[in-house]
N, C-alpha and C positions, 0 to 999 in steps of 0.2 A: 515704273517699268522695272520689272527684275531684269538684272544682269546676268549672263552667264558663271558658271564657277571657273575660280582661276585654271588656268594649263596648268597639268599636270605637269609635275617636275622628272628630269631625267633620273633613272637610276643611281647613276655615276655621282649626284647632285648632296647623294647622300653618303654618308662618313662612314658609314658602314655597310655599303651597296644596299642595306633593303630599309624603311621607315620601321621605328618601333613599336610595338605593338603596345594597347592601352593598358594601364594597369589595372590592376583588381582593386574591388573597395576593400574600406579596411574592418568595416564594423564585422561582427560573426555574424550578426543572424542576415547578413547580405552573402556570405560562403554561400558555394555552391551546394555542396554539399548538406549545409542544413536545410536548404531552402526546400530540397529534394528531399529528404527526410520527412520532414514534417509533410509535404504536397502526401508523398508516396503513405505514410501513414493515415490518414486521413481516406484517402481513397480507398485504402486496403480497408478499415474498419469500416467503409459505409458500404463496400462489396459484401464483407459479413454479414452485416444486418439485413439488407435487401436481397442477400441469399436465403438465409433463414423466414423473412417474410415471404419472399413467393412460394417456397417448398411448404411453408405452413397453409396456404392457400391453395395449393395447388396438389398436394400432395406428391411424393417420390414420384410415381410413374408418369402423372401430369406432368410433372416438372421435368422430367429426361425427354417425354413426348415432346413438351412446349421448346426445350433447348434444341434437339435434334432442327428441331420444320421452323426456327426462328434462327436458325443462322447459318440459310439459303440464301438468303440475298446479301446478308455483310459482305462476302469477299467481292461481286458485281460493283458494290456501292463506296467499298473501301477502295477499291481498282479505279472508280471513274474520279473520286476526288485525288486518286494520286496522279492520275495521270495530267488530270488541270494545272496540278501544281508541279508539275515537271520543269517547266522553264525556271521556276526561280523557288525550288522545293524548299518547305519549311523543315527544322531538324525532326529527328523521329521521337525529340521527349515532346515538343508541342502536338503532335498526332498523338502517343499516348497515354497522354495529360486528356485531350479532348476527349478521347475514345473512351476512357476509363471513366470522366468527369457524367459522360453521356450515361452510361452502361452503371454505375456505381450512387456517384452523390446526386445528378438531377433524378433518376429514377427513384430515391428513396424521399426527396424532399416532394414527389408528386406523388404518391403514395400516403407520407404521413398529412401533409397538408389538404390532398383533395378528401380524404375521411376521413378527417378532421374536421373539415368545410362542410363537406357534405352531412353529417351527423349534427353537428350545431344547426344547420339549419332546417334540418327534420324534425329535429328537436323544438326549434324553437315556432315554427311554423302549422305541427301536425299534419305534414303532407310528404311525407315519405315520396313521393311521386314525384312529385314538383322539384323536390330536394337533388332527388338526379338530376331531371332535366337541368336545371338552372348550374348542377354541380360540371355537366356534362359540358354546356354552351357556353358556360360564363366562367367558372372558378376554374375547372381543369387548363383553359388554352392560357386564360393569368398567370398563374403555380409553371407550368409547365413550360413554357416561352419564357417566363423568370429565369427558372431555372436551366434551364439550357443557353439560353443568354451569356449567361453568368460566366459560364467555360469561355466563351467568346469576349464577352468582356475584359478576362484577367488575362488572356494572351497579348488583348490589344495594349492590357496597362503595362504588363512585367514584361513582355517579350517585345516592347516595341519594336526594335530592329528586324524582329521577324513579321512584323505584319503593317504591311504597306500601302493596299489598295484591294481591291474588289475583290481579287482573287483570294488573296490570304484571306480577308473572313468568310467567302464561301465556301472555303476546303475549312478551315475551322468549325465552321458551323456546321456544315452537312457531314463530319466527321462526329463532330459532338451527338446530333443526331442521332444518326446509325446504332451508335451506343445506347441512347435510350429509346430507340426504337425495339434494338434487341431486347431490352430487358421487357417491355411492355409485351411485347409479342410473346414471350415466356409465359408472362401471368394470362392471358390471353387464349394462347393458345392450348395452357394445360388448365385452365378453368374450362374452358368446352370440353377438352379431353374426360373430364371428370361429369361433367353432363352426359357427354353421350356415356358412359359407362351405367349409371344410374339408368337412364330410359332407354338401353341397348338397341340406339341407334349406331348403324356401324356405314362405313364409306362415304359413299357420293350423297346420302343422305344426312350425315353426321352435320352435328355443330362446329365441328374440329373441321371438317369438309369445307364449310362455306367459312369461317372465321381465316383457314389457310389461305382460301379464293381472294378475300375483301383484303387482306391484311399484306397479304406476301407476292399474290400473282396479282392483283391490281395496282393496292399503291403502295407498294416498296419505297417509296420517294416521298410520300406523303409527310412525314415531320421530317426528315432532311429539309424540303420543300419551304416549310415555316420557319424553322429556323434559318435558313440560307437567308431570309430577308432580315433578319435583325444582323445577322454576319454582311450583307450588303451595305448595312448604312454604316454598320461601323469603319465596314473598308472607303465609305464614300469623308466618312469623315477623317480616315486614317489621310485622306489627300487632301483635305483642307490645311494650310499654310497655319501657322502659332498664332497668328493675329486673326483668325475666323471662331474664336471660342464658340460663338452663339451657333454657328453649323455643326462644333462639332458635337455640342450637345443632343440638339435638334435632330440631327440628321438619324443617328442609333435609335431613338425616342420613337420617330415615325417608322424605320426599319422592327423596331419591337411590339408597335400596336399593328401594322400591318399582319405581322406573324402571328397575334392573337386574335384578330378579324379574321383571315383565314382560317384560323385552327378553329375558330367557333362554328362557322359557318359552315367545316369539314361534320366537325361534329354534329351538327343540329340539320343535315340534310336527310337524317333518317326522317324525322320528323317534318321535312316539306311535302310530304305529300307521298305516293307509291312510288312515282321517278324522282323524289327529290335529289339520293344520290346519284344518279345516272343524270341530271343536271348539272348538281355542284359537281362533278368530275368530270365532265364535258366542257360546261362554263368556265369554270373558276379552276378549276385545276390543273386541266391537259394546258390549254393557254398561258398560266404562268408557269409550269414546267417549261413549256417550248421557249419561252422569255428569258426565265433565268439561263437557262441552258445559252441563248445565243450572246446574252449580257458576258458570257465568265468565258466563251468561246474568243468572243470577241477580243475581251481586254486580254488573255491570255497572248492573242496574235501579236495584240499593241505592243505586251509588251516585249517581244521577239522583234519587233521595231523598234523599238527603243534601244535595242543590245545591239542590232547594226547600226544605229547613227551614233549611239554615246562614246562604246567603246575608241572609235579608231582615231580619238584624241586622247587615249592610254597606247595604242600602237604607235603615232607619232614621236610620241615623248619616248618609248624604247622600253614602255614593260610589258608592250604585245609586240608580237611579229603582225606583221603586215597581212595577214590573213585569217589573224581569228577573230577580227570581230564578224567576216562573211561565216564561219564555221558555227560561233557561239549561237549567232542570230539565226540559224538552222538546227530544228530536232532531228530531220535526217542526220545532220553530220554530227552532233554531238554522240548523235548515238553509235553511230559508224566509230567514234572514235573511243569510245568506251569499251566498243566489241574487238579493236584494235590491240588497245593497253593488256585486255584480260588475256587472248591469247598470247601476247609477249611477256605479263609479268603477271597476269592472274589476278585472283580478283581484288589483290592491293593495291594493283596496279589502276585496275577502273574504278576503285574508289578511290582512288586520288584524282584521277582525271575527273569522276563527278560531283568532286570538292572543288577542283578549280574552276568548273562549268557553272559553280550552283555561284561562288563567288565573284568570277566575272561579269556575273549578273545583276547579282546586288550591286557589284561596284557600277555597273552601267545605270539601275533603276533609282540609286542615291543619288548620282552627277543629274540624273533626269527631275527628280524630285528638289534638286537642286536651282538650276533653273528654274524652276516656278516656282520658288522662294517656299518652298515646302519642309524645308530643312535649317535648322539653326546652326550656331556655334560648334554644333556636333560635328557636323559635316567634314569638317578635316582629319578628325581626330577618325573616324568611320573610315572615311578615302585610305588614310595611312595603315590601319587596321587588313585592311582587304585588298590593301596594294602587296602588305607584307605576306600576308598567305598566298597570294598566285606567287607572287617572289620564287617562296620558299616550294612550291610545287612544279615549277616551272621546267627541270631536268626530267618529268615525270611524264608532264603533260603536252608540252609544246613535240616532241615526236608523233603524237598518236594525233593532236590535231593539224598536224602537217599532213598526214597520212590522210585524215578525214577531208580536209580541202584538197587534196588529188582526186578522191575517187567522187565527190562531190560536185565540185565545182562545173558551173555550166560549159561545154565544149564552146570553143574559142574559133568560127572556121579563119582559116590563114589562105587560101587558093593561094599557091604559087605557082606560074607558070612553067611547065617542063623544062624550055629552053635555058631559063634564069639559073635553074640548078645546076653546080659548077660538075664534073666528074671525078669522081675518087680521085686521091693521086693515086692508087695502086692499079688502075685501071690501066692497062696495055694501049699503046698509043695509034688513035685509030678506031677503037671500040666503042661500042656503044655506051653509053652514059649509063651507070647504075643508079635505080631509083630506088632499089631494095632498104625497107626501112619507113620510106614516107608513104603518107595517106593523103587524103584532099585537107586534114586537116592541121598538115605539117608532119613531124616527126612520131614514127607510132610510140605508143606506150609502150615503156622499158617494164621489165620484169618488175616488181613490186619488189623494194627492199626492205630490210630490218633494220631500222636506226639503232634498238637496242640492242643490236650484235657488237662485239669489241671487232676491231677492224685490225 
């Protein structure tokens, strides 16, 4: 039976009112700094090369065409994974790290490797024909689910702190995606563009026409969709406890072959027959879209339940007030109180308060993970980390979410009877009782103040 994690200790408790923050390693190539270099390099060099490869394929105007009508859907698909991750938002180098990981290095490793694959076994086979299909059902969703994995994988190893459960690797993954969806939709869409210029087919006839229909107006979601399951098992395993090794192998393992059983079976529905793809995307697709979709819906809510029961054993001990863990465990009010800070101190102002919101979450979703013996040795050394950043934001934040639980919080009715209410003193003796002020539901709401005014 896991035990709870200890109460949090008072403020006061500590010698210097707030706990210290962890140090930094000491070897260099653990700096931040190089870490970031070398990632950023790397990325940068494999945008080059896969620049150079589709413009070579696709030619100048293909390629400006292909770019233009393949980055219609990013900002939709980049919007719904940010907004999943709102309660407990990852930083903006893991988004893009992912985005670029998608967009740059898996799109060129599918690339050299799928004709690669595919030419050895034309090669070796004499079947030119065959070489597709098998390159198309079998080698492309391998290579490709690898490779995109791969983004998803090194968040889960290097950023653990930032990836904790179902959520974090379905915004992971369907971010990483999106990226290599963009770039495929470039070679795609400006290889047909260069078709129809050859056989001067033009519009609603065009290659370019139906390749935009299949690709952009139908499945926009389509490889977000495959990879979201390899990001699913990872986050299933990111919730298995130190002692489940064998789950947390397992569980990414199944999450990675499902994503490649789909992505074949996407692929290879040209090939079932005249309706095979209005099958496979009826069957197999619209259904697990609607699945994953209520899966990351779901845990998103959970874990806005978790921020109201965790936190208000950090309010008790005196490093929240007494009403933000009702505020935190609310999007209305977080947000209410974002839109608070920016009009009093702008938008340093609401990025401080969406540092302390995105922090008091972690610290709730850690003490939660904690509990269920999900969390090691670390766990204090985390608590004190993220005890000290609301600390240190706390003059910033705690007005604007005071403000956010007034306008928030659900009305309270009070009925007090007429006669109970006593009469002003300043009331002339004899008069009738002044009720001016009160409602049915006690005393009306006073003008809204400004805490950050000097008084």
């Amino acid at each position: 039976m896991v035990s709870r994690p200890p109460a949090p200790t008072h403020p006061a408790a500590h010698t210097d009112g707030v706990p210290s923050p962890a140090s930094r390693p000491a070897h260099w190539w653990q700096r931040r700094g190089v870490r970031y270099t070398a990632v950023s390099s790397l990325l940068a060099l494999s945008g080059l090369v896969i620049l150079a490869l589709v413009r070579r394929q696709t030619g100048n105007e293909g390629f400006l065409v292909g770019l233009g009508l393949a980055v219609l859907p990013v900002p939709l698909l980049l919007s719904a994974f940010r907004w999943l991750d709102r309660v407990d938002p990852a930083p903006w180098r893991n988004m893009v790290f992912a985005l670029a990981w998608g967009a740059c290095a898996a799109a060129l490793i599918a690339i050299l490797a799928n004709g690669f694959a595919t030419r050895w076994i034309a090669t070796a086979t004499t079947d030119p024909a065959g070489a597709d299909n098998l390159g198309a059902t079998v080698i492309a969703p391998f290579v490709e689910e690898s490779a995109k994995g791969a983004a998803v994988l090194l968040v889960f190893l290097f950023r653990r702190r930032h990836f904790t459960g179902i959520v974090d690797g379905v915004v992971v993954a369907g971010v990483t995606a999106t990226g290599f969806a963009f770039t495929e939709n470039i070679l795609y869409l400006g290889t047909a563009f260069g078709t129809d210029r050859l056989t001067g087919d033009r519009w609603l006839t065009s290659v370019t026409a139906a390749t935009f229909f299949v690709r952009i107006v139908m499945s926009p979601f389509a490889h977000p969709l495959f990879t979201v399951l390899t990001g699913v098992g990872l986050g299933l395993a990111a919730r298995c406890g130190p002692g489940r090794r064998v789950s947390r192998v397992l569980l990414p393992a199944a999450g990675l072959l499902l994503a490649m059983c789909m992505h074949a079976a996407w692929n290879g529905s040209s090939r079932f027959g005249e309706y095979g793809f209005l099958v496979v995307y009826g069957v197999l697709m619209a259904p697990a879209f609607g699945l994953l979709t209520w899966l990351a819906v779901f845990t998103r809510r959970r874990e806005l339940r978790t921020v109201r029961e965790e936190l208000p054993a950090y309010a008790v001990a005196g490093w929240l007030t007494p009403a933000e863990p009702y505020v935190l465990g609310s999007m209305r009010a977080r947000r209410v109180a974002r839109e608070y800070a920016r009009h009093h101190l702008g938008r340093a102002g609401a990025r401080e308060v969406a540092r302390y919101e995105a922090d008091a979450t972690s610290l709730a979703l850690l003490r939660d993970r904690a509990a269920d013996g999900r969390v090691g040795p670390e766990f204090a050394a985390r608590e004190r980390e993220l005890l000290h950043a609301l600390w240190g934001r706390r003059q910033v934040a705690r007005p604007a979410l005071a403000h956010a639980a007034r306008i928030t919080a659900p009305p309270v009715p009070v009925l007090l009877p007429p006669v109970l209410l006593p009469p002003a003193p300043w009331t002339p003796y004899g008069a009738a009782p002044s009720y001016a002020g009160w409602t049915a539901y006690g005393p009306a709401r006073q003008p809204a103040y400004n805490p950050y005014r000097a008084t």
